[in-house]
C-alpha positions as CSV (number, residue, x, y, z in Angstrom):
1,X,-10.7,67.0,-71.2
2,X,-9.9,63.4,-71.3
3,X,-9.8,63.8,-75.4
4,X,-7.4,67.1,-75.2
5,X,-5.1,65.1,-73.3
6,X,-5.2,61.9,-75.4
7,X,-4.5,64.5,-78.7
8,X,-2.0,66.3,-76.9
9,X,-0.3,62.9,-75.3
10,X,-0.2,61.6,-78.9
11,X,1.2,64.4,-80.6
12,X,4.5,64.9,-78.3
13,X,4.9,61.2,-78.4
14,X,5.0,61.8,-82.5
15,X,6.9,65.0,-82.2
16,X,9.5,62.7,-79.8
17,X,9.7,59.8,-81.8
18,X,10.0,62.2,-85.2
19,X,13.1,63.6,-83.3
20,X,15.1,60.1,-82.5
21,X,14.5,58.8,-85.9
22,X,16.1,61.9,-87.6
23,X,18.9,61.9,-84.5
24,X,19.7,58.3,-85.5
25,X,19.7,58.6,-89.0
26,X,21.8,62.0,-88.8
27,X,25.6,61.5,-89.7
28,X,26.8,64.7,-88.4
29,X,27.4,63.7,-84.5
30,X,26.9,67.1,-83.3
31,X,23.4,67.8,-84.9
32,X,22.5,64.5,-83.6
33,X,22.9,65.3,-80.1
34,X,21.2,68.4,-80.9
35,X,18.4,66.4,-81.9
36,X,18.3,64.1,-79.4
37,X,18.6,67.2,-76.6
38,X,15.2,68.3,-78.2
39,X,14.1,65.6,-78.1
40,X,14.6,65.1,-74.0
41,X,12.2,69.0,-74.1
42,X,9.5,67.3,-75.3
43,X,9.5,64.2,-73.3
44,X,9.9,66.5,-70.3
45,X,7.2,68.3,-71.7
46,X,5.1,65.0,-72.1
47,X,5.6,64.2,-68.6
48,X,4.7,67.1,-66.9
49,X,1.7,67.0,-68.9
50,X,0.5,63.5,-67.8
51,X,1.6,64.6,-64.2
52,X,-0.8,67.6,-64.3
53,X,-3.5,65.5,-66.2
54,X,-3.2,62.8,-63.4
55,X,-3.1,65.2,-60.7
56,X,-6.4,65.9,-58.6
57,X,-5.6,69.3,-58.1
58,X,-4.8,70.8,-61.2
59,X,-3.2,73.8,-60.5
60,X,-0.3,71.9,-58.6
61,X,2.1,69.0,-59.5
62,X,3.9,66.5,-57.1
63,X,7.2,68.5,-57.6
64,X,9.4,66.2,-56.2
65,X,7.9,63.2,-57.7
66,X,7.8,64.8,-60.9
67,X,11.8,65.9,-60.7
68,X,12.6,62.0,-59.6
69,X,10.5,60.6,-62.5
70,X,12.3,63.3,-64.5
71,X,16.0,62.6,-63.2
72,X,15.1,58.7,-63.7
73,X,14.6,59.2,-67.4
74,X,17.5,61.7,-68.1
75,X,19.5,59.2,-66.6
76,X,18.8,56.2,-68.5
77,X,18.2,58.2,-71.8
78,X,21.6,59.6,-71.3
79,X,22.6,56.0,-70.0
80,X,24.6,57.4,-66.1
81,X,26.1,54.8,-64.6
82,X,24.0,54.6,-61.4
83,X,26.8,53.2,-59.8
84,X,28.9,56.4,-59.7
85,X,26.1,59.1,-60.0
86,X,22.8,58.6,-58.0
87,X,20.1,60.5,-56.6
88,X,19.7,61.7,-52.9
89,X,16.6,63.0,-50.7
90,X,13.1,62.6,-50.7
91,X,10.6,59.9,-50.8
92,X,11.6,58.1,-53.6
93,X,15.6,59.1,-54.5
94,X,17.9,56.8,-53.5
């Protein structure tokens, strides 16, 4: 199992960083963003991977500290000022 996840870890980490270089070397804005919103999927999809791999039961996630860790990163990827758009509730939103 531990191998599955490293293969799987490794390929959406390729498949992500694939994405943002064509995104940044794209001169149409607009299929940029496109790029860069796919992009986001897969990270998403990274993390809920590593959360399930990590989890000791895994047929249930931590949903509320997966959708904080998730919120977190969508906020600095799409780079919210924190200052005027934060999270509330739960254990760890602020």
């Amino acid at each position: 199992m531990k191998e599955v996840h490293h293969r799987v870890n490794n390929n959406l980490a390729v498949i992500g960083s694939l994405l943002r270089m064509q995104a940044e070397a794209f001169p149409d804005n607009q299929v940029a963003e496109a790029l860069r919103g796919s992009q986001l999927r897969v990270e998403s999809m990274a993390l809920i991977h590593a959360h399930l791999y990590n989890s000791v039961d895994w047929r249930a996630v931590n949903f509320a500290t997966y959708t904080t860790v998730l919120a977190e990163n969508l906020f600095r990827a799409y780079g919210v000022d924190q200052s005027r758009i934060h999270l509330t509730g739960g254990d760890r939103f602020s």
